[in-house]
N, C-alpha and C positions, 0 to 999 in steps of 0.2 A: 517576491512570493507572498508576505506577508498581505502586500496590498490588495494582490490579486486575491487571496482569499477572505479577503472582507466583500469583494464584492458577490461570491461566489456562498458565503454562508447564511443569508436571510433566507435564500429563494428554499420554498417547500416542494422539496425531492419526495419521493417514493421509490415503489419497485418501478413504477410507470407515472408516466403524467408531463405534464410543460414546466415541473420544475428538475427533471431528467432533460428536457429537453432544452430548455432556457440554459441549464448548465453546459449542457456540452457544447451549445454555441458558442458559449463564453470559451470554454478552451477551443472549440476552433477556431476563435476569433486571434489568439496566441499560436496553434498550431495547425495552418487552415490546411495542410493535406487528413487530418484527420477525417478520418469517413463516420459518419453518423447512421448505423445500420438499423433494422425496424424487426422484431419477431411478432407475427400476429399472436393476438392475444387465443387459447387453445392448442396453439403450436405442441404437441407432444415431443420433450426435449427428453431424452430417457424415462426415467420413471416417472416423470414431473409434467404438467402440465402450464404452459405461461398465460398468468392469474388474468382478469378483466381491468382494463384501465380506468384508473380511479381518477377522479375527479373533484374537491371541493371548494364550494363557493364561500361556504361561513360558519359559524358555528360560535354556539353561545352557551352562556347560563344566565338566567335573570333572576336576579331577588323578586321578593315581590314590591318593590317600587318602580320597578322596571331599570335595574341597576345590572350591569353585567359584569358579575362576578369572576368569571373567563373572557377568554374572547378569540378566537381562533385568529383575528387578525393585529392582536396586540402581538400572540405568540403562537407559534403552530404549532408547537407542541400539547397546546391546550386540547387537542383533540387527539383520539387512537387513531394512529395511520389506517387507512383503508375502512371505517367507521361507515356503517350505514346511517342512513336519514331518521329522525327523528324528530316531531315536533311536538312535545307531550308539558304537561303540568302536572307536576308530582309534590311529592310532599319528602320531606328532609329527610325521612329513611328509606323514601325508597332510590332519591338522588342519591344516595352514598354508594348503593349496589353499583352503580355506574362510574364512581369516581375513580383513580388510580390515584398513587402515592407512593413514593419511598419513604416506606415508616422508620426504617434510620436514619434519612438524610430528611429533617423536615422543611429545612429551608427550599429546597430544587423542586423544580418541576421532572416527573422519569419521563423518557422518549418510550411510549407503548406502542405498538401496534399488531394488527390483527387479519395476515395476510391472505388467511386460507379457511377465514369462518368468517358467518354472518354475524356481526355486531358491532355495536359500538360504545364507545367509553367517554371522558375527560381526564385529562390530567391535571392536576394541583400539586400545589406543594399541601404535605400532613398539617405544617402549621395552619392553611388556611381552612382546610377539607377540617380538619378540630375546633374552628371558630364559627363556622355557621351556624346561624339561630334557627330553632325550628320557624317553619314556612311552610311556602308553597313556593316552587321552583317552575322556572319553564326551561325546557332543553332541548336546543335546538339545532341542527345539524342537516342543510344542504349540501348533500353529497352522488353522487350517482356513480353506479360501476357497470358499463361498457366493453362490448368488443371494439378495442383498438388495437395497440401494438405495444411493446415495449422495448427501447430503444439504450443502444448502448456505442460506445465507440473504437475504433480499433487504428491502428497503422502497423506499416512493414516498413521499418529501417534497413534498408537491402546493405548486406557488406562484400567483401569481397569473397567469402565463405557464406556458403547455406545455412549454417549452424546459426541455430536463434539462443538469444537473449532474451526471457520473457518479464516483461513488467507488468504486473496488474493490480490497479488498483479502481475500487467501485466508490459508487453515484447514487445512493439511495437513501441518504438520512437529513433530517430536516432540520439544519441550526444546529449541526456539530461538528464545532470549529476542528478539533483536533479526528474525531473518529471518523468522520467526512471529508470536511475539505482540502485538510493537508495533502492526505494522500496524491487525489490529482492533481492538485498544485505542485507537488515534489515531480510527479511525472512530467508535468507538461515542461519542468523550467531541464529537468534531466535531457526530453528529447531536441531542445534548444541547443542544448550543450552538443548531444549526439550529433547531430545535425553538422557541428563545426569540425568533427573529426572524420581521418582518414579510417576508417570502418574493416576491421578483419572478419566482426562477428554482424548479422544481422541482428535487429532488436522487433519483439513483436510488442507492439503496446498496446494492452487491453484496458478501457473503462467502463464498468458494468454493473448493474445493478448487483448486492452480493448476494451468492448464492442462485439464486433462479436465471440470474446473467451468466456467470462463468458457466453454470451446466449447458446454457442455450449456447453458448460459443462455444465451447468443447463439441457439443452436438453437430457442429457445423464445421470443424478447425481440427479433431482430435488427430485422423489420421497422417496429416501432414505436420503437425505439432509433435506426435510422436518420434515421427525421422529428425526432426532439426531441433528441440527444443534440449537446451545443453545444462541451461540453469537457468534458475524463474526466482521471481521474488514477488509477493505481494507486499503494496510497499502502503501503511493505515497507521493509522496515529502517531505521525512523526514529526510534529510540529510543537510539539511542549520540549521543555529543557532540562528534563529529569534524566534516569538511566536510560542508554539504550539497550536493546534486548530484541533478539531474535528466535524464532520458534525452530523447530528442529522440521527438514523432511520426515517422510513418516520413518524410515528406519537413523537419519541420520547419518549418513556414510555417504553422501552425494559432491558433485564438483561442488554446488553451491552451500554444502553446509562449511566446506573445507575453505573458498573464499571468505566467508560471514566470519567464520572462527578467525581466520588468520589477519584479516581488516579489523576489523573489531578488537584483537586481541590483543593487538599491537598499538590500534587507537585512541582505546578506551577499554584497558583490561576490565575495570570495573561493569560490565556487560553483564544484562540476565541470559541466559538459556532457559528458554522454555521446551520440554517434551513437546511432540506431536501429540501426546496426551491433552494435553491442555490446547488444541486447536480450537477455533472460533470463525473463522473466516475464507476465505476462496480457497486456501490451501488446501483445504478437507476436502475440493472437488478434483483441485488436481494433482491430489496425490492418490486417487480412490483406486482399490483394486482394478486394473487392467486399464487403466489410464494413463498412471505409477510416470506423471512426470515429476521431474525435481526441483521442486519450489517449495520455499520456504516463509514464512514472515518476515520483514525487517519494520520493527516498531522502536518507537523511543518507550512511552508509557506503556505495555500492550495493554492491548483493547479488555475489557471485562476485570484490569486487577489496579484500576484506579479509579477513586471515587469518584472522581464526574461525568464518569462512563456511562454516556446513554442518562444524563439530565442535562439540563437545563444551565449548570453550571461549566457542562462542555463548552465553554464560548469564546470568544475573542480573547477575552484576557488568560486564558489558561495558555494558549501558544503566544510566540513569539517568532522575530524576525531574528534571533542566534539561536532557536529550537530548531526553523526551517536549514539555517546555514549549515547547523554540526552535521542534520542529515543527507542532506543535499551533498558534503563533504564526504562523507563514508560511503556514498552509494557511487560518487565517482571515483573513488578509489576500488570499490569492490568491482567495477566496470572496467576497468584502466589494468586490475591484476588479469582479469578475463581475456581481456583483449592480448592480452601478452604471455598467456599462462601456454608454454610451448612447450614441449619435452626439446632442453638443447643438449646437445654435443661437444665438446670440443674437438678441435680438427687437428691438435697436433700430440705428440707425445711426452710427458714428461711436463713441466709447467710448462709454459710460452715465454717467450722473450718481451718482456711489456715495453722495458722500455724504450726500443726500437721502433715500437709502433706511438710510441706520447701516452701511454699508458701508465706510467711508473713513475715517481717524481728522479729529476734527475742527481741528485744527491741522496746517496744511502748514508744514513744517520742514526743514532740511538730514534726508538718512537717512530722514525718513517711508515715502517710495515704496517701500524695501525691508523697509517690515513686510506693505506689499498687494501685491508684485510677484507672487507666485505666484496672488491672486486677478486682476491684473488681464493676467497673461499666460495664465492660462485661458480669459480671456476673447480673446482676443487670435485664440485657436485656435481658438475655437468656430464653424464655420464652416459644421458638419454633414458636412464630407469624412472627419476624423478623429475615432476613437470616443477614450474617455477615454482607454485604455491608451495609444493612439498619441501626446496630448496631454501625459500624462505623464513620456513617455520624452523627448518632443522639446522638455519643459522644464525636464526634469530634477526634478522633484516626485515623490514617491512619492504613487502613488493613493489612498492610506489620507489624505493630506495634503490632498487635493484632497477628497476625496466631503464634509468639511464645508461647502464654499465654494460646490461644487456643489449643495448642499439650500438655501443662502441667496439663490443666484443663480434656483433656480427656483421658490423661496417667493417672492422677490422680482417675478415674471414679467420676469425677463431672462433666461431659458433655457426653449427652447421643446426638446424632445425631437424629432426626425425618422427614426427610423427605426422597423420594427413590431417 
């Protein structure tokens, strides 16, 4: 995962463009049934309009030696995303009107952009934007905005049940390691995984540019999303090795807040919870009034409450190849309780006879009952009121613990399933 996301974080993304598109080849090249779908640019997607496809060739700043101070192909970030053309000679205050900077953070360069007005900017870091002498400047910026399309990707994991799984994570920042390209790196190594398993639930997997992509696929998807969509995760900046931390659906009371809590809780009690207050990303589309599916975030750092969020120091060395793993691990555990999460029954009255069936150790001894107590206090719960995760929590077992007990218990026919 790691490696693939070294090759995956130079290329300059947008809402739209051939570094959207460069990237998704590179995941289908890993996951080639992924479809690569196209919204033309004015598409009216609800209230929102999908913006003109941007395009830039270069972009600079020149002292007056002819020294380039920026340089759009040193760093892309050096220019505001979606930045009009500009090829002007100015003088050092009027160049500053145009510069950007995080004035707390002087060393980074900030990620700007400017997706829905005409203008355009640079980016620097403070300390350098505070060192320039007065002059004369030239600033220059080939760029063009176009009717094209704007392009995102999708698959259907079909299981033996309709009921979806939804994974989405987007494709639009340019050189950030963690708030970028983790994300569809963690997905694409997930549907590998999926791919290898006998499937109860189906999985929808969405990559889209954020915000203007999830509203354009919900525009196109909502109705049949609404009947099957069971629990969803946006899965962003999960590549660093700090806490992890999960945002809440909007009221919080969902299947999927109940999974996050109960994996998490059990894996790494030390977990943030974030309100839906605090939203930032795809979730705020699909949880919006009369949409009201249940997704949640699953982050390590989230997005906007760690300092290298959106600069320049977002890069390679802030993730790692044990940031990818721990999440990569929680998210197949949070999948694995889904896949299993039943309402069971027991089929007989009174406890069952375990150890007739190789259930039970065959010597009863001081200590024994606490090598089966987690198989025989499952049973305990089985009642058909409460589905596994709620068993879990209320006996304090991680679900990963249980689902072997639970295949013995229904090979055995002392677990009947009741719900559809």
């Amino acid at each position: 995962m790691y490696q693939f996301a070294k090759k995956l974080f130079p290329l300059d993304r947008s809402l739209t463009g051939e570094g959207v598109r460069q990237s998704l080849k590179l995941l289908q090249q890993q996951i080639p049934d992924l479809q690569i779908q196209e919204v033309p640019s004015g598409t009216r997607v609800f209230d929102w309009t999908v913006p003109k496809e941007w395009e830039i060739r270069d972009g600079y700043i020149e002292d007056e030696q002819g020294r380039r101070i920026v340089d759009y192909h040193v760093n892309n970030l050096s220019v505001m995303g979606y930045s009009t053309s500009v090829d002007k000679y100015v003088s050092l205050e009027e160049l500053l009107e145009h510069i950007k900077v995080e004035e707390d953070q002087p060393e980074v360069i900030p990620y700007v952009t400017s997706y829905y007005s005409s203008a355009y900017a640079f980016c620097m870091s403070k300390r350098q934007r505070d060192s320039l002498p007065p002059g004369t400047y030239h600033m220059y910026i080939d760029s063009r905005h176009f009717d094209g399309v704007m392009n995102y990707g999708e698959l259907l994991l079909p299981g033996s049940s309709e009921k979806e799984v939804l994974l989405s994570t987007y494709i639009c920042h340019p050189s950030m390691a963690n708030n970028e390209v983790s994300g569809p790196v963690l997905v694409t190594w997930l549907v590998k995984w999926l791919k290898t398993l006998d499937r109860r639930l189906s999985y929808r997997i969405v990559i889209v540019p954020e915000t203007i992509g999830s509203i354009a696929y919900l525009s196109r998807n909502l109705e049949q999303m609404k009947k099957r969509v069971i629990a969803g995760f946006v899965l962003t900046c999960v590549g660093d090795d700090r806490a992890y931390s999960y945002l809440e659906t909007r009221y919080g009371n969902t299947l999927t807040d109940r999974v996050m809590q109960n994996v998490l809780g059990f894996s790494h009690p030390e977990y943030i919870t974030y309100s839906f207050l605090e939203r930032g990303s795809d979730e705020r589309q699909y949880n919006a009034p009369g949409v009201d599916l249940p997704v949640c975030d699953f982050c390590r750092s989230k997005y906007a409450e760690y300092p290298e969020y959106h600069t320049s120091a977002d890069n390679m060395d802030f993730i790692s190849p044990a940031g990818f793993q721990g999440s990569y691990d929680v998210m197949k555990d949070v999948i694995m309780a889904l896949e299993y999460n039943r309402f069971y029954r027991v089929t007989c009255l009174c406890e069952p006879q375990l150890g007739k069936r190789g259930l039970y150790p065959k010597e009863s001894r001081k200590g024994i009952y606490h090598e089966v107590k987690k198989l025989t206090n499952l049973i305990a719960y089985a009642d058909g009121r409460g589905d596994l995760i709620d068993i879990s929590s209320r006996i304090g077992v991680p679900v990963a613990e249980l689902i072997p007990n639970v295949k013995k218990l229904c090979e055995a026919g002392l677990f009947e399933i009741v719900d559809t």
